[in-house]
Structure formats: C-alpha cells, structure tokens
N, C-alpha and C positions, 0 to 999 in steps of 0.2 A: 405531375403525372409521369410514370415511367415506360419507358417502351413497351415493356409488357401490358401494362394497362392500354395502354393506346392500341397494341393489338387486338386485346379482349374487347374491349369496346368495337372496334371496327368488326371481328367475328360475330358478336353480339345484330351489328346493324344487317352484315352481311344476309347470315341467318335469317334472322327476322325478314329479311324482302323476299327470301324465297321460302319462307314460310307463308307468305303473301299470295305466292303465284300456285300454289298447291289446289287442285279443286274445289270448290266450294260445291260440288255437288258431289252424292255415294256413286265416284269414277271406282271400276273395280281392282283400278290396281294403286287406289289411293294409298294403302300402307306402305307400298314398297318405295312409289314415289318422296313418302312424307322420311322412309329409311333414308333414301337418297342424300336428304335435306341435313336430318341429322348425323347421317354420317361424318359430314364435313367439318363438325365439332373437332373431331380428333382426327381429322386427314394425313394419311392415308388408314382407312379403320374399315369395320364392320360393322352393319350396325339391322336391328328387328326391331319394328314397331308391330304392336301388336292391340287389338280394340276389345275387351274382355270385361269380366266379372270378376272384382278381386274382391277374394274372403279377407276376412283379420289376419288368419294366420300365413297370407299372402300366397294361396292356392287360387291358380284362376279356374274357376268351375265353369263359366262358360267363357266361348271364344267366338265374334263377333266377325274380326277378320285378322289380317296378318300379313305382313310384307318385308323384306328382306333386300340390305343392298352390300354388293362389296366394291373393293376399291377399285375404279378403271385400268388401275395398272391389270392386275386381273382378271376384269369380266370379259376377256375376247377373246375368242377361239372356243373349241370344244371343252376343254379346262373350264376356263372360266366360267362357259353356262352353266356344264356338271355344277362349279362349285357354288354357284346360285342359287340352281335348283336345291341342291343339298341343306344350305344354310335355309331358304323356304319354306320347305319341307319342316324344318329344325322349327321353326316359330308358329308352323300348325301344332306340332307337336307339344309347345309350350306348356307345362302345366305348372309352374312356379314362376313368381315376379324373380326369386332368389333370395328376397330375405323377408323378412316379420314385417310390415312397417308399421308406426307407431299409429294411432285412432286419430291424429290430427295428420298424419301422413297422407291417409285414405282421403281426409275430409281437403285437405288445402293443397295436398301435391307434394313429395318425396324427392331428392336425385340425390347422387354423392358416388362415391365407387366402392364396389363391390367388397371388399374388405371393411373400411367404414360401418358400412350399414349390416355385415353381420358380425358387429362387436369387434370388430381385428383378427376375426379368425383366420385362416386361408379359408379364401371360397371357393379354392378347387374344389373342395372336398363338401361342399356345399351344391343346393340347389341352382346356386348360380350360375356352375360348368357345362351343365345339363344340355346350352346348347354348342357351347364352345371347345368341346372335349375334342373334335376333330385339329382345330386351329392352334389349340394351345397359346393363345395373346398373353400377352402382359402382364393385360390389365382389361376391368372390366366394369364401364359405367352405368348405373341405372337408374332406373327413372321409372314413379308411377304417376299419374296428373287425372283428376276426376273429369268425367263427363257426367252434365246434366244431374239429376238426384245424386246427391254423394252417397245417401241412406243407400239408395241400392247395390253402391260397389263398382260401378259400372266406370273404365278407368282404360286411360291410354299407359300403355305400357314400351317402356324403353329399355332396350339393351345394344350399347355401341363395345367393341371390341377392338383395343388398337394393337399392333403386333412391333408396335417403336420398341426399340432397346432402352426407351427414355422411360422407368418407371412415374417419374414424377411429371410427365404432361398429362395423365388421366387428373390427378390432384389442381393442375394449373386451369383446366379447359370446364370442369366442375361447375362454376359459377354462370359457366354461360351456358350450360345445358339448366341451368337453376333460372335463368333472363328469359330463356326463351321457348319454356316449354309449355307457362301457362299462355304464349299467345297458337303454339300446334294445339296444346288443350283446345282453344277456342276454334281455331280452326278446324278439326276435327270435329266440333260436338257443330259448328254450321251446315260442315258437308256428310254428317253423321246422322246428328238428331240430336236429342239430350237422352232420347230413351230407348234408340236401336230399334229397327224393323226386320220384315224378314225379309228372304231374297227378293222379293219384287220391287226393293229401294234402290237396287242395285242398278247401275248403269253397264250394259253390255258393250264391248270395244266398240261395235259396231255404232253405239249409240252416243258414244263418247265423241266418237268421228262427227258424226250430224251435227253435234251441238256445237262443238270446237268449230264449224266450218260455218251454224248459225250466228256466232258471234264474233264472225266475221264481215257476216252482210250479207252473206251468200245464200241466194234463193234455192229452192227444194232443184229443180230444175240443173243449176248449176251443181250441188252437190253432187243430183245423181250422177250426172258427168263425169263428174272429178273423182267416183267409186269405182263406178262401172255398172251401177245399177239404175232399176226402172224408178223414174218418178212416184209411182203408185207406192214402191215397196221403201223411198226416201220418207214420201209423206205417212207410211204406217210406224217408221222411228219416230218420225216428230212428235206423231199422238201417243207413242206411248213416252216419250218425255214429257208431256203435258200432263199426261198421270202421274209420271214419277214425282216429279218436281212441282205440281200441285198449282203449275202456272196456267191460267185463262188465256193471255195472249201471246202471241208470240216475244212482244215488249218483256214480259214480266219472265218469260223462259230465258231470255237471252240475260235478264236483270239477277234472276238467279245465280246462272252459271256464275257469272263475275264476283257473284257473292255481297251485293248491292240490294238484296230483300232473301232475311232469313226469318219465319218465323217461327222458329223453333229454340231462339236463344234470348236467355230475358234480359231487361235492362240494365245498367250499370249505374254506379252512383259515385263511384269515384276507381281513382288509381288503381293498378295492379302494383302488390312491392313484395318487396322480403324480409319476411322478420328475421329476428333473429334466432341462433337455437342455442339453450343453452345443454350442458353436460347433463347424458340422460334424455336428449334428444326432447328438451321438455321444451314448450315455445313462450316467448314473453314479446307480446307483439310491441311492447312501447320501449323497447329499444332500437337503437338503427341497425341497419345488417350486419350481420358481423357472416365473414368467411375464416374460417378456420380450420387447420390442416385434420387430418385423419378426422374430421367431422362430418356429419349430415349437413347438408343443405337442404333448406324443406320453405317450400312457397305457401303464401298465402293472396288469395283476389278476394274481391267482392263480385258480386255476381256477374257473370258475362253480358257480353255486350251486342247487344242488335247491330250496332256499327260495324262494315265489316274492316278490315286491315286494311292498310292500303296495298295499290299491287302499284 
C-alpha cells in the first residue's frame, strides 16, 4: 500500500466518524454542519450541501434545505461572515446539480469532479460556476446521493470547491467523497426522513439547545438555569420535541437524538460498495471497483439501514 493510499484510507475513516456525530435529528443548521464535514475532503476548500428534488436533466425543482461552509483560515472577522453569508445565500439560490447525471446516477449516487461529469467540457462555462463565479477555484467536486424513494428524485447534493494551485488533488480526494457519501446519504435520510416534511420537522436553535443538554442528563430545572429561562417555557421545548421527534418518553427522545431508534430508514441486507463504471458512465456491478482518472465515480447500496453509524 502506498502512502497515498494509507492517507486516503485514514481520510476515508476520519470522515466517516464525523459523519457519525452530525445530528441524527432535522437540527436546522444540519446542512451547513454536514458542509463542514465535507469540506475537509479537499482541506482547505468550500463546500454546499444541499437536500432537494433532482429532475433527470439535473434541475433541482425543489429545495428542502441548504448549508454552506468555508475554510477557518477565512471564516473570522467581518470578511469571513460576509463570505459565508454569501456562499449561503449561493446554495439557496441553487438551481442545478451542474451536470445531467446518468438514470443509475439518480437511482445509486454520482461524484467525480466537475469537468468529468460534463463530458470534459470547461464547466466554467457550465451550470456548475453558477455558485462559484465569485471564488474562481480550481476545481470543483460534486456529488448527488438519493434519499428515501429514489422514483421520486429526492437527493443530497454536493458541491466542494478547493482553491489549491494543485489541479490534481480534486482527481486524488474523488474516491473518498465516492466512500463516504452513501454513509451522509444515510445519515441524512435518518435525521431528514426518506420523504421530507415541512417546517414543523425542523428543530429551532433553541430546541436543539434543550435536547443537546437532555442527552446529557440534565433535568428541565437545570437546563433552565444553564439558559436563563423559566422551567415552564424549558418544559414547553421538551413537548414540543416529543412532537417533533415522535418520542413517548423521555428515554426514546434522548435515544433519538443519538440516532439509536430511527424509524423512517429500512432494513439492510448486506454491504454498501462500488461498482465499477465503465466508459459511457455505463455500470457493470460484477466487476471490482475500478477508479479511473477523468472518470465518474458512481455508488451503488442496498437499501439503508435501521442501524445507526457509530459515533
């Protein structure tokens, strides 16, 4: 194995555990957090996670949520928020994955970078710039991964942006946005749904607060303390997290959170892997994976899993 691999691999694990500690309940600023995560693929990068409805011809026609992170060398001071807000902004805004993807794209999960997956064209000049036209990167990765009914379209969408001088680390880091996207897929479609609700799913900061501090141990009593608020107005967050999250007791609320009882994701029956793809982006699952340069990377699972990740 060569140090590169040894790195990818460690990236790969890295990833993965803080894809672990990501909410397992609709927190409302789950996308920007899950950016955060992804970001770190291509360190120091950009990066928009977005929860949408992707057409075939890769127009998202609805948009669920959206979140945005940049690099910490950047996000502090007045700059930095501006440029946060801004890129934010940019991912409400979103109305193109950036490229076509293929019917088994939709149905099993897409990444690869941005040139790749529109034929080798420049994707400046493409739907793909649409958010990046300010920043001018490199290079630029992306990724669509299905939630819940794939017939309906309904898909986690990825856009990382690194601004390295190193054209070819978007092409090297590729594979591991391809490892570890059906497991935010999963995580997502736990703290999501499989089929999107409306805003009353949503967890308000305030209520995000309550629960982070219930699955701690910590009584209504001591939370309101630690707020600055009345007991009465601590215990009217709790019930309506008991609505939200569709828990009976306090047990099953805190079992929630941790993402230890989902049941909105169905059983599994084996592996998550990757096929391989050949030329023409066409899939032949009974070969072993193959990564290949200026190619698609495209996932395939069997259905998700009740189990949740480990944290």
């Amino acid at each position: 194995m060569t140090s590169a691999d040894q790195a990818s691999f460690a990236l790969v694990a890295r990833t993965t555990e803080l894809i672990g500690g990501l909410p397992a309940v609709a927190a409302i600023d789950w996308c920007d957090r899950a950016a955060d995560v992804i970001a770190a693929i291509l360190e120091p990068a950009y990066a928009i996670v977005v929860v949408g409805t992707v057409s075939p011809e890769g127009d998202l026609t609805r948009q669920e949520a959206s979140g945005a992170s940049v690099p910490q060398s950047t996000a502090s001071g007045n700059a930095g928020r501006a440029l946060a807000g801004s890129l934010r902004s940019a991912s409400e805004r979103l109305r193109h994955v950036g490229f076509r993807p293929t019917d088994d794209g939709l149905r099993f999960g897409i990444c690869g970078q941005a040139s790749a997956l529109n034929d080798g064209r420049n994707w400046r000049s493409g739907p793909a710039s649409a958010v990046w036209s300010g920043l001018h990167p490199t290079d630029v990765m992306l990724g669509v991964y299905p939630l819940g009914d794939t017939s309906q379209g309904r898909s986690l969408v990825i856009q990382i942006a690194t601004l390295s001088p190193n054209p070819s680390i978007t092409e090297a880091r590729t594979p591991v946005l391809a490892a570890v996207l059906p497991f935010l897929g999963r995580r997502a479609t736990m703290a999501l749904g499989e089929t999107g609700g409306g805003d009353h799913r949503w967890l308000t900061s305030r209520e995000q607060q309550v629960l982070e501090r219930l699955t701690l141990g910590h009584s209504v009593r001591e939370i309101a303390e630690e707020l600055g608020r009345s007991p009465h107005t601590v215990h009217d967050h709790v019930k309506s997290l008991h609505r939200k999250l569709g828990a009976s007791s306090r047990g099953e609320l805190v079992a929630r959170a941790l993402g230890h009882i989902d049941g909105a994701v169905s059983t599994i029956d084996g592996p998550v892997r990757t096929p391989a793809v050949r030329p023409g982006n066409q899939f032949d699952p009974e070969e072993p994976p193959i990564v290949s340069h200026q190619r698609t990377i495209a996932m395939t699972a069997r259905p998700l899993s009740a189990k949740p990740l480990s944290r």
